[in-house]
C-alpha positions as CSV (number, residue, x, y, z in Angstrom):
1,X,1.3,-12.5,-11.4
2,X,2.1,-12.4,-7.7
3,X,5.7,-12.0,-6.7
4,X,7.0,-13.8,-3.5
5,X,7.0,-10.1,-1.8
6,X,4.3,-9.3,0.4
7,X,2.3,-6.0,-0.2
8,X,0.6,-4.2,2.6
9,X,-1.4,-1.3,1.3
10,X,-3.6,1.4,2.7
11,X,-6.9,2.3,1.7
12,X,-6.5,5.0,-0.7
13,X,-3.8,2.9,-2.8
14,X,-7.1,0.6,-2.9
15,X,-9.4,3.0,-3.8
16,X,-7.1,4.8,-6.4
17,X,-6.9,1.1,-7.8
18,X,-10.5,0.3,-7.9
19,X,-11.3,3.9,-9.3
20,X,-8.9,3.8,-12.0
21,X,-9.4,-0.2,-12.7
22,X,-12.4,-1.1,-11.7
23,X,-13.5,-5.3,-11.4
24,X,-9.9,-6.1,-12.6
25,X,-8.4,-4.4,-10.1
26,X,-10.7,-6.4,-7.7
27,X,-9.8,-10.0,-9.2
28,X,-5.8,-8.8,-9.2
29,X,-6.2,-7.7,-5.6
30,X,-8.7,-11.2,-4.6
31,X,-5.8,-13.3,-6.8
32,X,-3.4,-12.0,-4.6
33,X,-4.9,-12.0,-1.3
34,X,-5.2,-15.7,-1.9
35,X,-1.5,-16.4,-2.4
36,X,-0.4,-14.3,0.2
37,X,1.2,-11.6,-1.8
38,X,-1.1,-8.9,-0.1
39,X,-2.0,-8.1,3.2
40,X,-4.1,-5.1,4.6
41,X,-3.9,-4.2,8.6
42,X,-7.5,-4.7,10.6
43,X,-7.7,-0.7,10.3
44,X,-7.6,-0.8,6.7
45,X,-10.0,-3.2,6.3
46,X,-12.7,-1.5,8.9
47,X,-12.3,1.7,6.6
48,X,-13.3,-0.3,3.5
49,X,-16.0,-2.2,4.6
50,X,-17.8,0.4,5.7
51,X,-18.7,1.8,2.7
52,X,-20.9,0.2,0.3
53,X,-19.2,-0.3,-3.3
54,X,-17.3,-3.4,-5.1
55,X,-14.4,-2.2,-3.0
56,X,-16.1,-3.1,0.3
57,X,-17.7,-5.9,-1.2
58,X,-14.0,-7.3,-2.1
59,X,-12.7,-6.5,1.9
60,X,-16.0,-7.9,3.4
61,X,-15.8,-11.3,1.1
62,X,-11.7,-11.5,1.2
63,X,-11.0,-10.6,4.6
64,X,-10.1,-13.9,6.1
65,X,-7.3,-14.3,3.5
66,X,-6.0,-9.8,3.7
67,X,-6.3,-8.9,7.4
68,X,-3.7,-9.2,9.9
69,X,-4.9,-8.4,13.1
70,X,-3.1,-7.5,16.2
71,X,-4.4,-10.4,18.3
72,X,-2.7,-12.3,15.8
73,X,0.9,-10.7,16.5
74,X,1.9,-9.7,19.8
75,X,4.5,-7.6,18.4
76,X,2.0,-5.4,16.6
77,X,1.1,-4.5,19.6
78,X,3.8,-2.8,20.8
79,X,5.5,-1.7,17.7
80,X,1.8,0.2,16.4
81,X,2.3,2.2,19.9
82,X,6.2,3.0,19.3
83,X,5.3,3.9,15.8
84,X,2.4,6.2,16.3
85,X,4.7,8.1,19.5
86,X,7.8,8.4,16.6
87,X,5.4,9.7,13.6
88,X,2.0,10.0,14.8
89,X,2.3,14.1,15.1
90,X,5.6,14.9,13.5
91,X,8.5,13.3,11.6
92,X,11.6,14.6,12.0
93,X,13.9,14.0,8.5
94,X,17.4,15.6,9.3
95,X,16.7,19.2,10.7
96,X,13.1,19.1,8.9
97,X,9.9,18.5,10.4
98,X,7.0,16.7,8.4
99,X,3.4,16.4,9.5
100,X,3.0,13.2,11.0
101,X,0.5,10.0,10.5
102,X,-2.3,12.3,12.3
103,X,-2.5,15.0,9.8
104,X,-4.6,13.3,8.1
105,X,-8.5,13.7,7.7
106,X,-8.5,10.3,9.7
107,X,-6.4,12.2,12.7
108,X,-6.0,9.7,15.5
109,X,-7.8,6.8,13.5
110,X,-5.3,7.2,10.5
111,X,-3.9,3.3,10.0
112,X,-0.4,4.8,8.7
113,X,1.0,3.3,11.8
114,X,-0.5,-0.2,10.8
115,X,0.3,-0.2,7.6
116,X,4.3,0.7,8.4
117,X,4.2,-1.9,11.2
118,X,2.7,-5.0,9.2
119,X,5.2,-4.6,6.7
120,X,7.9,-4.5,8.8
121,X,6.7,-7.4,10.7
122,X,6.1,-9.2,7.4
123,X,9.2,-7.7,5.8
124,X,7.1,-6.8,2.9
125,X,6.3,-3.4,1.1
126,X,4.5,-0.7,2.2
127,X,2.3,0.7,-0.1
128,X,1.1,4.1,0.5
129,X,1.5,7.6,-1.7
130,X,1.0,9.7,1.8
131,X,3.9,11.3,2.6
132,X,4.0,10.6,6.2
133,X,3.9,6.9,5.6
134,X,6.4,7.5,3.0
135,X,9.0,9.0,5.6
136,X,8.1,6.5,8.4
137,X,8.8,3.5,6.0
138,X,12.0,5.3,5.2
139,X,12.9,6.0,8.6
140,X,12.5,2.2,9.9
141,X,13.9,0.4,6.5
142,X,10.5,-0.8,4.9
143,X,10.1,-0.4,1.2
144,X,7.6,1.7,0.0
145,X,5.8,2.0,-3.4
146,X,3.1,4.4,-4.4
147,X,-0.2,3.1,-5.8
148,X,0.6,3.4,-9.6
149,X,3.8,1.1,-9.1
150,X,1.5,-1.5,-7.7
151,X,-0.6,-1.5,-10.3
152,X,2.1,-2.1,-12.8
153,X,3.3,-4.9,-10.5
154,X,-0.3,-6.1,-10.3
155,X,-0.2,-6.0,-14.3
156,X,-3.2,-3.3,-14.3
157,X,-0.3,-1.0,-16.1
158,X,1.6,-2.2,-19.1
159,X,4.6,0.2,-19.7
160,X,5.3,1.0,-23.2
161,X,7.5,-0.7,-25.2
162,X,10.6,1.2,-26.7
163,X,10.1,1.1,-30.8
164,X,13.9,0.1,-31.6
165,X,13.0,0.8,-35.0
166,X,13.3,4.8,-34.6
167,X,17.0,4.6,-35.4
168,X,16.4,3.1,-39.1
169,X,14.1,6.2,-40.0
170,X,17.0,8.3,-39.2
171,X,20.0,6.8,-41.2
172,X,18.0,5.9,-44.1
173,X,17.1,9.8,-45.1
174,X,13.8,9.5,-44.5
């Protein structure tokens, strides 16, 4: 069930979803989508479609209710710039330096800075398990939740229950 948050996730969260979950991570993520609670940046959404699975099938098909654009938010398109400058090669945490957005595989192209700056924008979550998005949300104040965790919240994971009936095995000498 959607929470009133808004979730903004890159594409391996989504693929890590859709490996792991297959079509019901697909109708969680369309359900979604179409109340609002998720939202994918334009370079997210170019990566996906692009290939030629259910997963692309879902971004081609759902696109007009997931992508926010920059055209659509003037601010996007300076805070993608300032973001990309701050984190793009390295992030500085204290007197340590992290590899930045571009250390990626995607270099240049990577979307980290899109996905940091449509959550802030939104005020929603970021959700990411790279660790340069992971430091950048931290640096600018946007929560930020790794794929597994969105799957719980997407009900794709059920945590176990405790069994509060361990204690009764103990005292009774069993």
């Amino acid at each position: 069930m959607p929470t009133s948050e808004t979730h903004v996730c890159d594409a391996d969260c989504l693929i890590n979803l859709h490996r792991h979950f297959g079509r019901k991570a697909i109708r969680a993520l369309r359900d979604w989508g179409r109340k609002g609670a998720l939202k994918l940046p334009e370079g997210v959404v170019r990566e996906l479609i692009h290939a030629t699975d259910n997963l692309a099938g879902f971004a081609r098909k759902e696109r007009q209710h997931l992508e926010i654009a920059a055209r659509q938010f003037p601010a996007l398109h300076r805070e993608i710039p300032r973001l990309e400058r701050l984190y793009g090669k390295t992030i500085r945490v204290g007197t340590q330096q992290h590899a930045g957005f571009w250390h990626s595989k995607a270099g240049r192209r990577a979307a980290d800075a899109q996905v940091v700056a449509v959550a802030k924008l939104l005020g929603g979550v970021a959700v990411s398990d790279d660790a340069a998005v992971k430091l950048a949300c931290a640096l600018e104040g946007v929560p930020c939740i790794g794929w597994s965790e969105f799957a719980r919240r997407l009900g794709l994971i059920k945590p176990q229950q405790l069994d509060l009936n361990l204690g009764s095995e103990a005292t009774s000498g069993g």
